[in-house]
DRENBARO-928561 format. One record per residue (C-alpha): y, x, z. Coordinates in steps of 0.05 Angstrom, whole numbers, padded with zeros to 5 digits, always signed. Each point is the difference from the previous one (the first is absolute). Layout:
REM DRENBARO-928561
YXZ...
//
This chain:
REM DRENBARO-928561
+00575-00681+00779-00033-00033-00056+00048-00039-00051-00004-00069-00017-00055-00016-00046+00029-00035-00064-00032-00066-00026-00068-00011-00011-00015+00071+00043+00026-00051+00063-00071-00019+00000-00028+00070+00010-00015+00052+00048-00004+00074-00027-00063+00039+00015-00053+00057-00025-00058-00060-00012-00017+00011-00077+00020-00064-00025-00010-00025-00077+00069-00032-00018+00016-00031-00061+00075-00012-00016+00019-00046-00063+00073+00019-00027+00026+00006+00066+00015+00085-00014+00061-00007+00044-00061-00001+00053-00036+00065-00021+00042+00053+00034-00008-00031+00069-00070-00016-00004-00021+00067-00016+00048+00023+00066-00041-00050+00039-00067+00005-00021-00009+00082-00025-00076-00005+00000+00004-00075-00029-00030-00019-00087+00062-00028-00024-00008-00037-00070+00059-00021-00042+00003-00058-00054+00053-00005-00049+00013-00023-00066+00058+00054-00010-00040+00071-00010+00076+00027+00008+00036+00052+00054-00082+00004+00026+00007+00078+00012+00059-00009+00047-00061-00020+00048-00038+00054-00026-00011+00028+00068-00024-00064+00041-00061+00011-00035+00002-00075-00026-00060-00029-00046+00033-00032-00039-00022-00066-00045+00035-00023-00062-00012-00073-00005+00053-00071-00002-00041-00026+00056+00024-00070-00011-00037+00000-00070-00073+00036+00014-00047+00021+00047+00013+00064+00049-00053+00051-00024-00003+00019+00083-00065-00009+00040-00004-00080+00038+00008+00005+00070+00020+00067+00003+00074+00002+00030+00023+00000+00066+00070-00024-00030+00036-00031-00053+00071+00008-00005+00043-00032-00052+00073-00019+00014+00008-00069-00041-00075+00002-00030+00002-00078-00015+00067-00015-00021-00012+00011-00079-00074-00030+00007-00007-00062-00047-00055-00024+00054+00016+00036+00068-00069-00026+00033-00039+00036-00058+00035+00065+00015-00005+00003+00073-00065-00021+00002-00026+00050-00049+00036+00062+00038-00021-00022+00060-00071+00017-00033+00017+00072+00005+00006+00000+00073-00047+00018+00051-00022-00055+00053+00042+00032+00044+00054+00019-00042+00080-00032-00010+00035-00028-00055+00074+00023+00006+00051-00032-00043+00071-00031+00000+00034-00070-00030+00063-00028-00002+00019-00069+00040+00024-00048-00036+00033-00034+00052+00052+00068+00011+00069-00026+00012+00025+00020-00067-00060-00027-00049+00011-00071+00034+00074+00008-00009-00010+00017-00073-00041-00057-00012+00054-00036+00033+00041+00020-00057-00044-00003-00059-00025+00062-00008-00073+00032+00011-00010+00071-00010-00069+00001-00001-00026-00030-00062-00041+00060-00015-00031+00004+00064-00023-00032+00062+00022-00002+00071-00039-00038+00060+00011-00026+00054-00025+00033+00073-00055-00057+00014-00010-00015-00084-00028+00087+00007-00037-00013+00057-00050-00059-00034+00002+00039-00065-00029+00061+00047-00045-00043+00025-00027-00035-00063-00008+00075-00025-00047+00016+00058+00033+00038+00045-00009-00020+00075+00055+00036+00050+00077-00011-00031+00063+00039+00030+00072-00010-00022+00064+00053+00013+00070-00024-00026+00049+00043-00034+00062-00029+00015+00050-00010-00044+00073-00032+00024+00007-00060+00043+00026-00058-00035+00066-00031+00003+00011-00047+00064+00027-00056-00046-00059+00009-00049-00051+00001+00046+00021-00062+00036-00006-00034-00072-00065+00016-00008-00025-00015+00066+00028-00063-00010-00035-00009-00066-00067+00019+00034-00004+00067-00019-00009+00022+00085+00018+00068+00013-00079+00019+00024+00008+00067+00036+00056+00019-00033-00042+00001-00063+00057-00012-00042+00023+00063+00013-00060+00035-00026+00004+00028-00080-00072+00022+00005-00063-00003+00041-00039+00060+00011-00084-00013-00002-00065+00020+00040-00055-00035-00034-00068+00025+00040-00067-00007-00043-00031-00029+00075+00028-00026+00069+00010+00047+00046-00065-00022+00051-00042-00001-00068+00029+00065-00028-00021+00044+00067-00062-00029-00016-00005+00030-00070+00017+00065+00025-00060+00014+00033-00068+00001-00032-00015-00016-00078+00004-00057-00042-00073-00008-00008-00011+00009+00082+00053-00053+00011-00039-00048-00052-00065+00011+00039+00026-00013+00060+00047-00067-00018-00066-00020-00038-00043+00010+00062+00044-00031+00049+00009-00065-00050-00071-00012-00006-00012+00005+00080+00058-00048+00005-00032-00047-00043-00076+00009+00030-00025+00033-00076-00055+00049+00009+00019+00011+00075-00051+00043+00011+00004+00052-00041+00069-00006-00013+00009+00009+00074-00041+00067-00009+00034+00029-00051+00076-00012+00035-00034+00039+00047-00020+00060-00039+00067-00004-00031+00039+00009+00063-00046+00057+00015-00002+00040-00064+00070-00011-00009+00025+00013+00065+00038-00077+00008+00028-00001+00066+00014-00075+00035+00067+00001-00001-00003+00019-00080-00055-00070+00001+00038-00029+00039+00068+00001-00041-00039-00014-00063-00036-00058+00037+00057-00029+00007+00033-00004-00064-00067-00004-00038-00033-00053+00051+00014-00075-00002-00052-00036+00045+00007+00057+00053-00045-00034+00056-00052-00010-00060+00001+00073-00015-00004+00022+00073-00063-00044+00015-00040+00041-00058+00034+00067+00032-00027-00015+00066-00072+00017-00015+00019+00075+00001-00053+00015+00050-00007+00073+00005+00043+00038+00053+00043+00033-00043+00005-00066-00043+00026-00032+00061+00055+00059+00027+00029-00015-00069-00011-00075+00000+00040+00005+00061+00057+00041-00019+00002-00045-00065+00013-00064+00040+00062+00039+00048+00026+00015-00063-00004-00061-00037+00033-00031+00065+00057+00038+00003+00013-00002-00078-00001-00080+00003+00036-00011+00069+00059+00048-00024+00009-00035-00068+00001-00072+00036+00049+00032+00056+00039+00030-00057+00001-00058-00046+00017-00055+00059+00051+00056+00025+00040-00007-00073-00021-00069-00021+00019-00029+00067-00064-00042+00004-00078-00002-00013-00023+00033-00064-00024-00036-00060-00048-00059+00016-00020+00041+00058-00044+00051-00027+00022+00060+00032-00011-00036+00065-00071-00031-00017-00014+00076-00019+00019+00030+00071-00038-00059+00032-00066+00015-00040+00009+00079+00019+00019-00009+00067-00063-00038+00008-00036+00053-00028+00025+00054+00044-00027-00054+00061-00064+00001-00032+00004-00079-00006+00016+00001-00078+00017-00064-00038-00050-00040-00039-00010+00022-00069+00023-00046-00057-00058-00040-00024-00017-00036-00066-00018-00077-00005-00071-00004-00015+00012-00051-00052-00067+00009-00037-00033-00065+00038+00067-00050-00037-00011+00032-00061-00064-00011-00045-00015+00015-00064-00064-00002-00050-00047+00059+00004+00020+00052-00056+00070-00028-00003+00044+00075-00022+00072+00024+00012+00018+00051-00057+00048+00062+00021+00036+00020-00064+00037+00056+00006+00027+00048-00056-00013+00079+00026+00026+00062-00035+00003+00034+00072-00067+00010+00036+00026+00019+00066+00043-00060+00006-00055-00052-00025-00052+00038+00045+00041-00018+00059+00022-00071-00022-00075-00013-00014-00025+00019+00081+00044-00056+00013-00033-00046-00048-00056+00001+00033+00019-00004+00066+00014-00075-00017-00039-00047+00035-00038-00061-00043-00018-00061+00005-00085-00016+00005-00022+00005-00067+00057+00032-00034-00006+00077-00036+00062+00045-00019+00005+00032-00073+00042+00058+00002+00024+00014-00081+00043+00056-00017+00028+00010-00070+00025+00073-00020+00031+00010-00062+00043-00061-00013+00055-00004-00050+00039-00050+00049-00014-00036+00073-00019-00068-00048-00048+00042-00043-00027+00028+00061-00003-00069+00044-00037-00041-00064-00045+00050-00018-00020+00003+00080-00007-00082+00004-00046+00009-00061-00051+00034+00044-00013-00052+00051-00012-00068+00010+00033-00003+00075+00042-00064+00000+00051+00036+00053+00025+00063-00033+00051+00053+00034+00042+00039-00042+00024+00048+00045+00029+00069-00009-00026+00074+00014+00047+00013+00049+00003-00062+00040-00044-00009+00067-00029-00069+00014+00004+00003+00083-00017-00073+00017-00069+00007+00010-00001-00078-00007+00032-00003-00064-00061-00019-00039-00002-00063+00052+00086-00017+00003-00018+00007-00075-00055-00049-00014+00038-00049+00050+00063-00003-00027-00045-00008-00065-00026-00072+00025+00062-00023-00027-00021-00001-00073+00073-00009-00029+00007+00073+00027-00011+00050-00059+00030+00066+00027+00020+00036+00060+00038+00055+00028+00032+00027+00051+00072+00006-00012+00041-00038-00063+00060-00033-00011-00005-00085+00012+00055-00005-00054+00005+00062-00065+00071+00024-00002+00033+00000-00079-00027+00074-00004-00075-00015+00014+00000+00049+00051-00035-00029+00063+00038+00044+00048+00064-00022-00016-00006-00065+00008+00038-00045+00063-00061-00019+00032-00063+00047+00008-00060-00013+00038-00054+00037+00031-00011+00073+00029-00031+00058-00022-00001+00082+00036+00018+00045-00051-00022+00079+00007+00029+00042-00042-00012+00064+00031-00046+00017+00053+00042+00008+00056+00027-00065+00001-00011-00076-00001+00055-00053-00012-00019-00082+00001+00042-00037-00058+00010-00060+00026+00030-00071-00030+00000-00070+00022-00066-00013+00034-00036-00057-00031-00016-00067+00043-00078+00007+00015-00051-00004-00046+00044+00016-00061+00067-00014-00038+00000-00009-00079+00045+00055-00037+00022+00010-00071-00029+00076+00000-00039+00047+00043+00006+00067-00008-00065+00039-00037-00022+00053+00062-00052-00054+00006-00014-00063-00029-00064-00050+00013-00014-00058-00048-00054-00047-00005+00024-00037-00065-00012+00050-00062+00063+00018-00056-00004+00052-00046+00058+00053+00025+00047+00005-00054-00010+00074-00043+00052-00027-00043+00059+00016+00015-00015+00016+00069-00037+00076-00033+00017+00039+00053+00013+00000+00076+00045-00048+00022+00019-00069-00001-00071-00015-00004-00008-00035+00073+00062-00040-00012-00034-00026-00082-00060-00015+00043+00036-00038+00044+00035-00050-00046-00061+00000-00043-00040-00027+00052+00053-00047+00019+00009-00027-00073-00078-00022+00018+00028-00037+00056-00032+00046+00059+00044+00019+00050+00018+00071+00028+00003+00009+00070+00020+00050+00051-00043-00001+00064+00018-00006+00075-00004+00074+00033-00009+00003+00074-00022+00075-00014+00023+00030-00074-00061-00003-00042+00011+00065-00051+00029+00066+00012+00032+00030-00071+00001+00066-00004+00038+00017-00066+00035+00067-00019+00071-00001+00000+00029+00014-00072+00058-00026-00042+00001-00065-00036-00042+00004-00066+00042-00006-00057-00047-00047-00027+00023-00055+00061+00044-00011-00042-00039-00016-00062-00040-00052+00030+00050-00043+00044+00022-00023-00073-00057-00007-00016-00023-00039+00055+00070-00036-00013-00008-00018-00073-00070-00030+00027+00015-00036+00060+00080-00002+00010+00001-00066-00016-00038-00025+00042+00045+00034+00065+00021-00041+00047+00042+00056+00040+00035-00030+00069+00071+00012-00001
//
């Protein structure tokens, strides 16, 4: 009979698999970890270099390093676990910390760790008398742990409590009665027990199978068929990919469906599979897209009670099930707006983007130029390499062209509105309209920071790894447009010139929100658009917060702060 497994070790299941662990202080852990894992690469981080040959046969590799004050000299994504009883309660920023181990982790791997609750019987019963015993440390709360996870990247959170006593009947009724509710019997808890995955579960059995690069192909692929770029041969080489690579349906089918978000778009461009064995696995693709979207909306209407979110999942069922009766749903279609909008011949829309990644700016550009325009209008694609800063880069690109309408957009950002040229130049009739785009905050918070202020507008799909998509979505704007105080810089189209600001703004952020205020100190408004589809997809790397951030929000404050007008 196998013994209870002690703390953090809850989480685990012993095995022969050769996993890479990486433990951090937590020795107490060592002994069992060897007993469950004999074939496993166990790694040990301490500051204390003392009593090490107790574990002498473990065969530990061992790593002497206060890994609160530098850098782990371990390989980046190379752990299957990360086990540290504690890890964040001495951490002077506990974001920093968790975000940069969770950098050592594979995309499938776990971040174990342990905290105490501050809201255990005793600590709020010292408070209640005066005292705090934690000055030197921090404790969290369960849901405070869970956002901090969160902000820190990590996707799929489980909590275990290790009880402590329960309180007394006379105290507890006090505090309940002060507000303090007794949430499943989480005042009984003196410390939480962690499972922080590096993925979701759906998206991390995804990851398992093929490589990074053959998961990038095919997200890219399947993205540009969705948006009708290069059908053709994009169609082609999805093709050859499945072949080569030996993609089954059901594999396409799962990573349809958390890459995909226009799924009756994509389908229509899949359709044209024409050869026979094109169309047994066309076939077997749309059974199993069918059952993966008609169990999700009978699961989620089974434990929500009611229809999923906007009715998506239904609408998704509804376009498949019409596929399978070989009466498919119209395709979405684009406005022809070209006849309502007129411009004079040679009339030129800049795209100003800074690069110092060709693959990204490669990809961003095929979208470019999928843009439809006006009669008489011509695109300049300008890429600057080299710059010192994004305001560097953005001036010395609006120094090579005349256009009046100039794009600064970034590398990694995919324009998908193939009439954005067109929204563009008619939201641009309105002359008082400087600057646009597509997500910002209508009133700057005291920090500067768009994101944090009360009211946000707009919508934007973020993907920050291939085998997933997530819309970030705020207030929608009334139609055409709604002013705003600041935009964020993924993309930004003026038609009024102003220098960007290379002083102070010399590096890589705050630079969207100086342009902003800059252009409204000319008295041109910013505005965020009406999106009946998103517009951009961004597709930025997930990484911890520059300590720079910092830097230029007081910067950006000793510039502009008083001119905030932050809603309260």
């Amino acid at each position: 009979m196998e013994r209870e497994k002690k703390g953090l070790l809850a989480f685990l299941t012993a095995g022969e698999l050769p996993y890479k662990i990486l433990v951090i202080e937590s020795r107490e852990y060592l002994q069992d970890l060897r007993q469950m894992y004999p074939y496993g690469e166990i790694y040990c981080v301490t500051a204390d270099e003392d009593d090490v040959q107790i574990y002498e046969d473990l065969h530990i590799k061992w790593c002497f390093i206060n890994y609160l004050a530098e850098q782990l000299p371990l390989g980046k994504k190379s752990f299957d676990y990360i086990i540290c009883e504690d890890c964040l309660e001495q951490a002077a920023n506990p974001q920093d910390i968790a975000t940069g181990l969770g950098l050592y982790l594979k995309d499938t791997g776990y971040f174990l760790m342990s905290f105490k609750n501050i809201r255990y019987w005793r600590v709020m019963q010292n408070l209640m008398e005066g005292h705090f015993y934690h000055l030197c440390s921090r404790i969290f709360t369960r849901n405070e742990m869970i956002n901090l996870m969160s902000a820190s990247f990590f996707k799929d959170v489980n909590l275990l409590p290790e009880w402590g006593s329960k309180p007394p009947e006379k105290l507890l009724a006090g505090l309940e009665l002060a507000g303090f509710e007794d949430i499943e019997d989480d005042l009984s808890v003196e410390k939480w027990l962690l499972q922080a995955a590096k993925s979701m579960p759906e998206i991390m059995e995804l990851k398992r199978m093929y490589t990074p690069e053959i998961r990038g192909d095919l997200a890219r692929l399947l993205r540009r068929l969705e948006y009708g770029v290069r059908v053709e041969e994009s169609r082609g080489e999805l093709w050859q990919l499945c072949q080569s690579q030996m993609i089954f349906p059901a594999y396409l089918a799962s990573f349809i469906k958390e890459v995909v978000v226009h799924l009756n778009d994509l389908l229509w461009q899949l359709s044209s599979w024409q050869e026979k064995l094109q169309q047994d696995f066309w076939q077997e693709l749309l059974g199993e897209l069918y059952r993966l979207y008609a169990d999700e909306r009978e699961l989620s209407v089974a434990m929500l009670g009611q229809e999923d979110d906007n009715g998506k999942l239904t609408r998704q069922v509804v376009q498949l099930q019409a596929w399978l009766a070989g009466k498919p749903l119209p395709p979405y279609k684009y406005e022809d707006m070209r006849k309502n909008i007129s411009v004079a011949d040679g009339t030129a829309i800049a795209f100003i983007t800074c690069v110092n990644n060709e693959e990204l700016y490669k990809e961003a550009r095929i979208y470019l130029e999928a843009l439809k325009l006006p009669e008489g209008m011509k695109a300049e694609y300008i890429s600057v390499r080299g710059a010192s800063s994004m305001c560097q880069g953005y001036n010395q690109g609006a120094a090579q062209t005349q256009a009046k309408y100039k794009v600064y957009v970034h590398q990694d950002a995919l324009i998908v509105n193939q009439n954005f040229v067109l929204d563009l130049l008619k939201i641009f009739q309105d002359s008082s309209v400087g600057a646009l785009g597509v997500i910002g905050a209508r009133r700057l918070p005291a920090s500067g920071i768009w994101w944090d202020a009360m009211r946000s507008y707009g919508r934007v799909l973020h993907a920050c790894e291939p085998e997933c998509i997530v819309e970030t979505a705020c207030m929608e704007p009334p139609e055409p447009w709604l002013e705003v105080e600041a935009v964020d810089g993924l993309m930004i189209a003026t038609q009024v010139d102003v220098p960007w600001q290379e002083q102070p703004f010399d590096g890589w952020h705050f630079y969207d929100i100086s342009m902003c205020k800059d252009l409204q100190r000319q008295g041109c408004k910013v505005v965020v658009p009406h999106q009946q589809r998103c517009w951009c997809i961004h597709c930025p790397k997930e990484k911890p917060l520059d300590p720079a951030y910092k830097i230029y929000q007081k910067r950006f404050l000793a510039e502009y702060g008083g001119e905030l007008e932050p809603e309260i």
